[in-house]
C-alpha positions as CSV (number, residue, x, y, z in Angstrom):
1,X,-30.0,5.1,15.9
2,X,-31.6,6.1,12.2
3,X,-32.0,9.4,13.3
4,X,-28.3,9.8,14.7
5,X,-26.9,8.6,11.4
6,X,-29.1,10.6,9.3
7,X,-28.2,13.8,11.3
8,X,-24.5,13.1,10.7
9,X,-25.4,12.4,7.5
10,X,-26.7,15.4,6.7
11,X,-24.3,17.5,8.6
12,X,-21.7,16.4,6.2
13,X,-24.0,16.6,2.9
14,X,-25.3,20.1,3.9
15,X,-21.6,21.8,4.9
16,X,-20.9,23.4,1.4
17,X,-24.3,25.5,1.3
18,X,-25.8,25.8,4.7
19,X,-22.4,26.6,6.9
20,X,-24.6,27.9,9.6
21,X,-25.8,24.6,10.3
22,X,-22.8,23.6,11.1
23,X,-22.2,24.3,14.6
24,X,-18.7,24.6,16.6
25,X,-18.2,21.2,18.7
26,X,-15.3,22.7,19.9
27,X,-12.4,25.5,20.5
28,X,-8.9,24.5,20.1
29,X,-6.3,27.2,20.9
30,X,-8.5,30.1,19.5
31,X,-9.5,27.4,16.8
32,X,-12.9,26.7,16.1
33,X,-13.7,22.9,14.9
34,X,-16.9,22.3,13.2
35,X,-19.0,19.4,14.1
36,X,-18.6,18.3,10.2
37,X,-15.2,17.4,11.2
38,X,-15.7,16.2,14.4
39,X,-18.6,14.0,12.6
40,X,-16.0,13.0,9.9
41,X,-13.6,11.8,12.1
42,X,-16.0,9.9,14.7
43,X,-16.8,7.5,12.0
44,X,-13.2,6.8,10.1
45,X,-12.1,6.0,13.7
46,X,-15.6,4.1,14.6
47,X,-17.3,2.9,12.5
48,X,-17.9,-0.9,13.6
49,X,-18.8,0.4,16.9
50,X,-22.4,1.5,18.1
51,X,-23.4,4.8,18.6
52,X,-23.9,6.3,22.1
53,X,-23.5,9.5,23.8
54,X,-20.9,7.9,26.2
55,X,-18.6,6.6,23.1
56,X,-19.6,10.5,21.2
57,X,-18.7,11.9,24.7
58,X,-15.6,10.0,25.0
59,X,-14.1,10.4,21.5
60,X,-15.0,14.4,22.2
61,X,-11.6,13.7,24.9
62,X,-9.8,12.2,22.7
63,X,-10.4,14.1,19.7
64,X,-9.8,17.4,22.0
65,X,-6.6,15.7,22.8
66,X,-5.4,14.8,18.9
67,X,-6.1,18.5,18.4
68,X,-3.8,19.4,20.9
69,X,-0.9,17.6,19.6
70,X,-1.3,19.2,15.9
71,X,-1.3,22.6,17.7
72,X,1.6,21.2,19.6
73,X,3.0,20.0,16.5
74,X,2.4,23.6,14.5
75,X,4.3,25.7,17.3
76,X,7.3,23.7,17.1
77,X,7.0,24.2,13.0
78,X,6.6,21.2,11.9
79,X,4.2,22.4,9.1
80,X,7.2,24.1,8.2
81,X,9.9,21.6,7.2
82,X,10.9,20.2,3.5
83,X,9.8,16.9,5.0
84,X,6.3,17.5,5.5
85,X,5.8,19.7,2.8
86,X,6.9,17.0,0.1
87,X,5.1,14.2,1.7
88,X,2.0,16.3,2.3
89,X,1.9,17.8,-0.9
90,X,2.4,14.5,-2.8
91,X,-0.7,13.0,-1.0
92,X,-2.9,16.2,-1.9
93,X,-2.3,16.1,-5.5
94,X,-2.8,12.4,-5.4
95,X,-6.2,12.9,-3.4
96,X,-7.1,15.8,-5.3
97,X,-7.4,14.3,-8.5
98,X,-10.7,13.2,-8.0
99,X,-12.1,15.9,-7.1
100,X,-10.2,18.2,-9.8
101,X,-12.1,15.6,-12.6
102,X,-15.0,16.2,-14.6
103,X,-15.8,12.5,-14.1
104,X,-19.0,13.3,-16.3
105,X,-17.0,14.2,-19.4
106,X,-14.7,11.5,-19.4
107,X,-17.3,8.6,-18.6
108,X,-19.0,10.2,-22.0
109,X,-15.7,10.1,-23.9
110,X,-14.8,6.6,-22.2
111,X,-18.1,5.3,-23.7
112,X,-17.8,7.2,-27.0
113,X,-14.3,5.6,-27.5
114,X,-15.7,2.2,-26.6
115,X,-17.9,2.5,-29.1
116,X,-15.9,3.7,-31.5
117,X,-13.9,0.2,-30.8
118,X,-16.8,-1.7,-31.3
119,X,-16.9,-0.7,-35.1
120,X,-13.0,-0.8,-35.8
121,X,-12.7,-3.8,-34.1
122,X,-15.9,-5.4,-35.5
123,X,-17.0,-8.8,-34.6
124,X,-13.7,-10.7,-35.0
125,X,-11.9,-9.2,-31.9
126,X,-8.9,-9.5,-31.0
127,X,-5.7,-11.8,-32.3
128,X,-2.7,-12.3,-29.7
129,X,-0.1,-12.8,-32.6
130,X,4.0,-13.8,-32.7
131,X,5.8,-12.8,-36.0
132,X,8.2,-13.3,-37.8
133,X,10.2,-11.2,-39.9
134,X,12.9,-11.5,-42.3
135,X,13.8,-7.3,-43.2
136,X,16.1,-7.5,-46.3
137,X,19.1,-5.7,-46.2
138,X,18.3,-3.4,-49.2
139,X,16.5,-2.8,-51.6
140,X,17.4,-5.6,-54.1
141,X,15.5,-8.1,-55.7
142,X,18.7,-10.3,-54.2
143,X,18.2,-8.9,-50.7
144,X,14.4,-9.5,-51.0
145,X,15.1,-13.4,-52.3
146,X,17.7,-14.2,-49.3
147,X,14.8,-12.9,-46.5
148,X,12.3,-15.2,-48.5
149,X,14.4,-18.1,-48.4
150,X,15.3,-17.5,-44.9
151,X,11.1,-17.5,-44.1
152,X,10.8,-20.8,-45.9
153,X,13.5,-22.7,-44.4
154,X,11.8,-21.7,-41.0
155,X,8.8,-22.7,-42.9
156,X,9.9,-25.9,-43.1
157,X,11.1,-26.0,-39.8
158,X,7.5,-25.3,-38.0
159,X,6.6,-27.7,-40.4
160,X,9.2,-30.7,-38.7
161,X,7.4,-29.4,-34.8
162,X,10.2,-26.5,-34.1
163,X,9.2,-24.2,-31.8
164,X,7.9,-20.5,-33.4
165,X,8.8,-18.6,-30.6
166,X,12.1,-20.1,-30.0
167,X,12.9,-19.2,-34.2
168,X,11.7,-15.7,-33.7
169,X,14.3,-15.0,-31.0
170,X,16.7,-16.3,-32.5
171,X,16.2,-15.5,-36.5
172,X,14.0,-12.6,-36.7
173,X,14.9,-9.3,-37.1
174,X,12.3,-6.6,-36.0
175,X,11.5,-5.0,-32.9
176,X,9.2,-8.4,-31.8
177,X,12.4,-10.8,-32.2
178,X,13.5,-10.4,-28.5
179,X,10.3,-11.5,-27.1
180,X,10.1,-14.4,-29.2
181,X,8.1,-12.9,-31.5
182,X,5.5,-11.5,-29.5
183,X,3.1,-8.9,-31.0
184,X,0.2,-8.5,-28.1
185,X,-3.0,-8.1,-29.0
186,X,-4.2,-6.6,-32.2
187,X,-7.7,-6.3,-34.0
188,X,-7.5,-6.7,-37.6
189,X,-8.0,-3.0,-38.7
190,X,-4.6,-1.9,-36.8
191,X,-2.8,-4.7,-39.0
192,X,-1.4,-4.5,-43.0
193,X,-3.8,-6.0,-45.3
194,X,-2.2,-8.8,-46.2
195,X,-1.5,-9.6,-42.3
196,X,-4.5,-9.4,-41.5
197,X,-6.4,-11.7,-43.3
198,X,-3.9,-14.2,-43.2
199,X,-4.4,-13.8,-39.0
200,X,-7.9,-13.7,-39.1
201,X,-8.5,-16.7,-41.6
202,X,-6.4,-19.4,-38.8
203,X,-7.5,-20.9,-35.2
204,X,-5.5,-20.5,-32.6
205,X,-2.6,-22.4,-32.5
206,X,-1.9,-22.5,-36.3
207,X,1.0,-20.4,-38.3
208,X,0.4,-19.2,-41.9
209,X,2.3,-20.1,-44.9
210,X,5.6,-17.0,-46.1
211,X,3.6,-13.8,-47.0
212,X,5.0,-11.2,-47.8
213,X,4.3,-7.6,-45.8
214,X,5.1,-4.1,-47.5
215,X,8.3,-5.9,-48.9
216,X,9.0,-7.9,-45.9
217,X,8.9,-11.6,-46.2
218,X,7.1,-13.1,-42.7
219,X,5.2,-15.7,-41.1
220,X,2.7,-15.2,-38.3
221,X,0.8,-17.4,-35.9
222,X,-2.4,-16.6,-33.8
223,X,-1.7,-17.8,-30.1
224,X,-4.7,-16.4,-28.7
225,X,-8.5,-15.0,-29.3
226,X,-10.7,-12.8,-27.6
227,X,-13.8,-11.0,-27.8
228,X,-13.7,-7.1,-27.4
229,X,-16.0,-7.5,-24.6
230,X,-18.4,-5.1,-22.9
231,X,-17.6,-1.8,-21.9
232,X,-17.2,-2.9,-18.1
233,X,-15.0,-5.0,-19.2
234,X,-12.9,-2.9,-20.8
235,X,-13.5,0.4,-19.0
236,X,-10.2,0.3,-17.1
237,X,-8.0,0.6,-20.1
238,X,-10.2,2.8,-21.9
239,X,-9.6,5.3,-18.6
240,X,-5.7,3.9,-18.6
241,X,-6.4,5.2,-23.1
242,X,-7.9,8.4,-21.6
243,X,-4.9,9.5,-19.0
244,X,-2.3,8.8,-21.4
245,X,-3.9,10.7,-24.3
246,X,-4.5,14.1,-22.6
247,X,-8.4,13.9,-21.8
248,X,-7.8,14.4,-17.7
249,X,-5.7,17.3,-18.4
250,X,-8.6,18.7,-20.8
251,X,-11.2,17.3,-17.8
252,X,-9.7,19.3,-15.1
253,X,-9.9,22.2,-17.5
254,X,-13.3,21.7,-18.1
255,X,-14.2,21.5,-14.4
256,X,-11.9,24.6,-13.5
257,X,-13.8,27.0,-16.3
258,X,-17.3,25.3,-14.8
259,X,-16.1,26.6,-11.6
260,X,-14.8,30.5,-12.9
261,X,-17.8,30.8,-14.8
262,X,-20.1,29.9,-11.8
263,X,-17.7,32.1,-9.0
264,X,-16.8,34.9,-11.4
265,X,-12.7,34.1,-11.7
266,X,-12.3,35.3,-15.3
267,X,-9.8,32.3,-15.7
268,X,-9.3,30.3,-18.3
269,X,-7.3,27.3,-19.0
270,X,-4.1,26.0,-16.5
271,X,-4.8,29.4,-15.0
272,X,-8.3,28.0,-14.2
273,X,-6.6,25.1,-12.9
274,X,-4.4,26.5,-10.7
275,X,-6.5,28.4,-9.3
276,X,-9.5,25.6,-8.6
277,X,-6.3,23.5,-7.0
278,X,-5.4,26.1,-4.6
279,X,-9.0,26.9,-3.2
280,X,-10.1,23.1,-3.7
281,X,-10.7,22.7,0.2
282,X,-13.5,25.2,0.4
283,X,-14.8,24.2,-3.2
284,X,-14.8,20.4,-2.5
285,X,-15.7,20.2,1.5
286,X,-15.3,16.0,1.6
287,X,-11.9,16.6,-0.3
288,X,-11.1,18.9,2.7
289,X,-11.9,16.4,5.4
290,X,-9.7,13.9,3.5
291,X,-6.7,16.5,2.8
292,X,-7.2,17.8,6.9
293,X,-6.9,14.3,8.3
294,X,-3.5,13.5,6.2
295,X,-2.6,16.8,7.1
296,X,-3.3,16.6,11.0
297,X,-2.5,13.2,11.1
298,X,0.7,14.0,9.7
299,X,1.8,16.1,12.4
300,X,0.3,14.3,15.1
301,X,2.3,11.5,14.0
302,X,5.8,13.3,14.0
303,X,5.3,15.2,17.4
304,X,4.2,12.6,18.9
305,X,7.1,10.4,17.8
306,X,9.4,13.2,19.1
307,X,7.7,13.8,22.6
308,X,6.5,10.1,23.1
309,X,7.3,7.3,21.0
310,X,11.0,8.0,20.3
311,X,11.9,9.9,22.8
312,X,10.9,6.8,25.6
313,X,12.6,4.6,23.3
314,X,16.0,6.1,23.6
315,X,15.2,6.9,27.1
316,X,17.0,4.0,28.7
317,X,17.5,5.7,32.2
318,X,13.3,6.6,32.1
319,X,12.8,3.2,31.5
320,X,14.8,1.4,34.3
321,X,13.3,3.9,36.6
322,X,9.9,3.3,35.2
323,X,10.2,-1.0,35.5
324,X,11.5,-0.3,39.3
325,X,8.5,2.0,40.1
326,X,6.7,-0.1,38.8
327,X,7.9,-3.8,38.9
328,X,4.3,-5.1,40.6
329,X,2.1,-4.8,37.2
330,X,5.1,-6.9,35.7
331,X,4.4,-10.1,37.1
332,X,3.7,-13.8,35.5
333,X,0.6,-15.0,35.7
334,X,2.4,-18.3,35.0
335,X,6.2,-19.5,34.5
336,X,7.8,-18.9,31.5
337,X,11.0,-20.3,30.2
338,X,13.6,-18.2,29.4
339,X,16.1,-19.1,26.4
340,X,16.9,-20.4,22.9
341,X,15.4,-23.0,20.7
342,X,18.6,-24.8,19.0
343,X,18.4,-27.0,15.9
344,X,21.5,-28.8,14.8
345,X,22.9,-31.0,12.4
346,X,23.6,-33.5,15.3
347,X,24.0,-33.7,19.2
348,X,28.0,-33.3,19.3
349,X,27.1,-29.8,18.1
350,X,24.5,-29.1,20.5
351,X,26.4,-29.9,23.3
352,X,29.4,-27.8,21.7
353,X,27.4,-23.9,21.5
354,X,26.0,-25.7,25.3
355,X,29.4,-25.1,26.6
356,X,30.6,-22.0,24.4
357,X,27.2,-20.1,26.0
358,X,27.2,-21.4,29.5
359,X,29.0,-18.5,31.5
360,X,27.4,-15.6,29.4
361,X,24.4,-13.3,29.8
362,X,21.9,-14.5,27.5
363,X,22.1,-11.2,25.4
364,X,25.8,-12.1,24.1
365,X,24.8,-15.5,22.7
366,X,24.1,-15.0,19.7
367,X,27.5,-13.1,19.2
368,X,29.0,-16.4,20.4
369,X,26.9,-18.7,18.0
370,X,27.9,-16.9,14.8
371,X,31.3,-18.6,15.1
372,X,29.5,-21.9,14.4
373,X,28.2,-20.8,10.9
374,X,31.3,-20.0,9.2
375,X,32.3,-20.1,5.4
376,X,29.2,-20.9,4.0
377,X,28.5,-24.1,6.2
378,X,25.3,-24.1,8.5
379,X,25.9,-25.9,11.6
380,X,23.1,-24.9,13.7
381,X,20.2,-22.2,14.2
382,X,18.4,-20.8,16.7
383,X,15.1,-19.4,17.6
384,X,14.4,-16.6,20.0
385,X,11.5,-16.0,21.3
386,X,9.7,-12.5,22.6
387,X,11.5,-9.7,24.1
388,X,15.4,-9.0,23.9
389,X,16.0,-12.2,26.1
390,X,13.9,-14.5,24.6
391,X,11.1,-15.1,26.5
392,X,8.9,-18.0,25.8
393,X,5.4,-18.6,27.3
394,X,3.5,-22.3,27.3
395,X,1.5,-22.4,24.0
396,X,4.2,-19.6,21.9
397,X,6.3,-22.2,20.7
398,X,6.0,-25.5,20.1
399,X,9.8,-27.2,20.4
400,X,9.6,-25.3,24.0
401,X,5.7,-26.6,24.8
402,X,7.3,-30.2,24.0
403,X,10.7,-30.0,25.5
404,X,10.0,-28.1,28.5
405,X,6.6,-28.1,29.3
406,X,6.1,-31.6,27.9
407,X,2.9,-30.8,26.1
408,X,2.6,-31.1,22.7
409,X,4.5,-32.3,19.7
410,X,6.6,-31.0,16.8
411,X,8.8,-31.8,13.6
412,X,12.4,-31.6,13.4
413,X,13.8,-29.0,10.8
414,X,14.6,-30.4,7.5
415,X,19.1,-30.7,7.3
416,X,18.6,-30.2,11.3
417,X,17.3,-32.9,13.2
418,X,18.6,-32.8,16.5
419,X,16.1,-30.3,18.6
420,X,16.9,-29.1,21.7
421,X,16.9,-25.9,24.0
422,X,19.4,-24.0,26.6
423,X,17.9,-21.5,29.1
424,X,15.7,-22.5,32.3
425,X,11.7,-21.6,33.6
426,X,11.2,-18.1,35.6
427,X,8.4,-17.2,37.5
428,X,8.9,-13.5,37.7
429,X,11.0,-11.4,35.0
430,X,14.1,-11.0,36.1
431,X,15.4,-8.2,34.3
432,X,13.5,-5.1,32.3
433,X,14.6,-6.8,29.5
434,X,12.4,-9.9,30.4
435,X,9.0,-7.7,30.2
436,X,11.1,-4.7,27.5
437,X,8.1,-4.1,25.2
438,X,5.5,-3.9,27.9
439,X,7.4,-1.4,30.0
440,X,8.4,0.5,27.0
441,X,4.3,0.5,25.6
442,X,3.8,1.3,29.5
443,X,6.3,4.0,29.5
444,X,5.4,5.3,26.8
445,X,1.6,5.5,27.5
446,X,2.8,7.9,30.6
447,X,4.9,10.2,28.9
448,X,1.7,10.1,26.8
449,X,-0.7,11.4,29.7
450,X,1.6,13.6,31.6
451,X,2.5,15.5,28.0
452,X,-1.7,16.0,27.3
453,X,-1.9,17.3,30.7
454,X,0.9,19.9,29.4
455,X,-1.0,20.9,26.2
456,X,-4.4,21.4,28.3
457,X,-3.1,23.8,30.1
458,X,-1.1,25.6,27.4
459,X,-3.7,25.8,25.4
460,X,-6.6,27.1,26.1
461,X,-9.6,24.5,25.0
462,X,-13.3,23.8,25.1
463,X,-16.1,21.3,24.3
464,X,-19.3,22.3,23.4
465,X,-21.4,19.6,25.3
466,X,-24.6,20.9,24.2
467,X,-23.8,20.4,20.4
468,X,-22.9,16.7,21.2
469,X,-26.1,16.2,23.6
470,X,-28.6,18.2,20.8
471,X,-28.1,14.8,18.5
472,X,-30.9,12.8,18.9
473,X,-29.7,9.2,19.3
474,X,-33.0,7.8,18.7
């Protein structure tokens, strides 16, 4: 088993420099798939399972088979519409990102930053203040003496157990005022002088006397501390810092102009970039594993939707033909009971929606029971179980275990006391309906096969056994 994962492991490590070791597992339509890939893909789809040449052997089928439907998928154009494009190409820049980093330069300028912090801030932290301010209107003495008296009346109401925040909101007049004051958190060197120590001289919890701030008349109160931290701690927003102030744009310059100097581009700058961006698949093999598998996936996912999924969902014809064929696998291995689950504000109700449903299919019902819930009043609901007809095995619900089964026991809904239940027991489904998302899963399943046999022989395919049997399982 060590030796199998260290061979895949080294398969994957080893793709970049030594391509020759990295032998074709497979032919897809003139397409040659290396076993990197195949490797790649074994484990995202396996990797709680253990490792045996049946299960390699087995996924070889069914990988063969997902390659197909791209191919499938590539003929019909697919790779072609505005649809895929945009959602592809949204999911490679996000991916590629990481890749198109130098993570080395911005950890050293994260750091550097940090520490940077560490002296400005100093070892008095952080304050989470509320202000607030009392702007004159001019330039006056007058002005200036009207915002001063203004800050000690609200002085002296903090004084009789007013609420700061509450005065900011409603008497303060800077940017803060419609938070209630609210400043965030500030260390004392990006504050005014006279702010400052007034901040950094209180606990938390107290409010300083009127100061006055470049003119402005104010009060302040702390309403939190904190440390700055360590730089684990804080790494996240010194990265969140980083992204907003330019450094990944200058990263993934640095990285591009690594990689024209090494390769012999002659670019420089977002023509670096560019061009790192548009060869990033063969420059960063993981990256293109991760950007093939969105990429294949991608179309698997909408041919197959077409051809399969869809297409046996809308088929309604296929599918009664399909439940008639086949109406032995759809069998009960017990009865189940077949109806509604009806909560209501009392019996006389009950016994009403009993009468207004009793000659109907069960699939007009709850057209019928809308009329009971009518101009905001809530008379009674209902509860369906699985499948468009509401089927209900022992053990699925409990109202049903209780009142028809008689197993169990349950709690009336609050405003809806009265419980009870309208349908009866069947032993076999009666309808397609009765068994719908089986036979559609079912249905679909064969579409499934008899559309792989298609594609095999369309397309011409092998397997190279001998590359899957050379890796020692040991």
């Amino acid at each position: 088993m060590k030796r199998f994962l260290l061979c895949l492991v080294s398969y994957l490590l080893c793709m970049p420099f030594h391509a020759q070791d990295d032998p074709v597992v497979m032919t897809v339509n003139g397409k040659d798939v290396p076993l990197s890939e195949f490797v790649y893909f074994y484990k995202r789809n396996n990797d709680s399972e253990p490792l045996t040449k049946k299960s390699v052997a087995e996924y070889a089928n069914l990988y063969l088979n997902y390659k197909l439907k791209v191919e499938a998928a590539i003929d019909e154009g697919l790779d072609k519409t505005e649809s895929f494009i945009n959602e592809y190409g949204g999911y490679r820049s996000m991916q590629a990102q990481e890749f198109e980093l130098d993570s080395l330069f911005l950890e050293e300028t994260a750091r550097e930053a940090y520490e940077q912090s560490v002296i400005a801030v100093g070892p008095e932290g952080f304050l989470f203040l509320s202000v607030i301010s009392a702007f004159p209107d001019d330039d006056s003495y007058y002005a200036f003496r009207k915002s001063a008296s203004l800050i000690d009346s609200l002085y002296e109401c903090l004084q009789n157990g007013e609420d700061f925040n509450s005065l900011a909101r409603k008497y303060s007049n800077d940017t803060y005022a419609s938070t209630g004051g609210l400043m965030g958190w500030v260390s004392k060197d990006r504050l005014p002088h006279e702010m400052g120590d007034a901040a950094f001289s209180m606990e938390v919890g107290e409010y300083s006397k009127p100061i006055t701030v470049d003119g402005v008349p104010v009060l302040v109160m702390v309403m939190n501390h904190r440390d700055l931290g360590s730089y684990e701690d804080n790494r996240e927003d010194i990265y969140d810092w980083l992204l907003e102030n330019g450094y990944y744009d200058q990263s993934k310059i640095r990285k591009a102009e690594s990689y024209s100097e090494r390769y012999g581009w002659n670019l420089k700058g977002e023509a670096a970039v560019a061009h790192m961006d548009s060869v990033l698949e063969e420059l960063e093999p993981r990256f293109g594993l991760i950007s093939k598998e969105y990429y294949d996936g991608l179309l698997m996912f909408e041919i197959s939707n077409r051809v399969v999924w869809e297409k046996a969902a809308n088929d309604t014809e296929g599918l009664a033909k399909w439940f008639k064929s086949n109406r032995r696998r759809y069998r009960f291995d017990e009865p189940r009971f077949k109806g509604m689950v009806f909560f209501c504000k009392d019996e006389n109700i009950f016994h009403q929606a009993e009468s207004a449903v009793s000659a109907l299919d069960i699939t007009h019902w709850v057209d019928t029971l809308v009329s009971f819930n009518r101009n905001g009043k809530i008379s009674l609901r209902v509860m369906k179980g699985s499948q468009e007809t509401s089927i209900f095995s022992k053990g699925q619900n409990e109202y049903v275990d209780k009142i028809v089964y008689g197993v169990g026991d349950y709690s009336p809904m609050k405003n809806f006391p009265y419980v009870n239940v309208i349908g009866k027991t069947i032993k076999a489904p009666e309808c397609i309906e009765d068994v719908a998302d089986k036979v559609l899963e079912d249905y679909q399943s064969h579409l499934e096969k008899e559309w792989v046999k298609q594609l095999r022989k369309k397309y011409k395919s092998t397997i190279y056994r001998k590359v899957l049997k050379d890796v020692s399982l040991d």
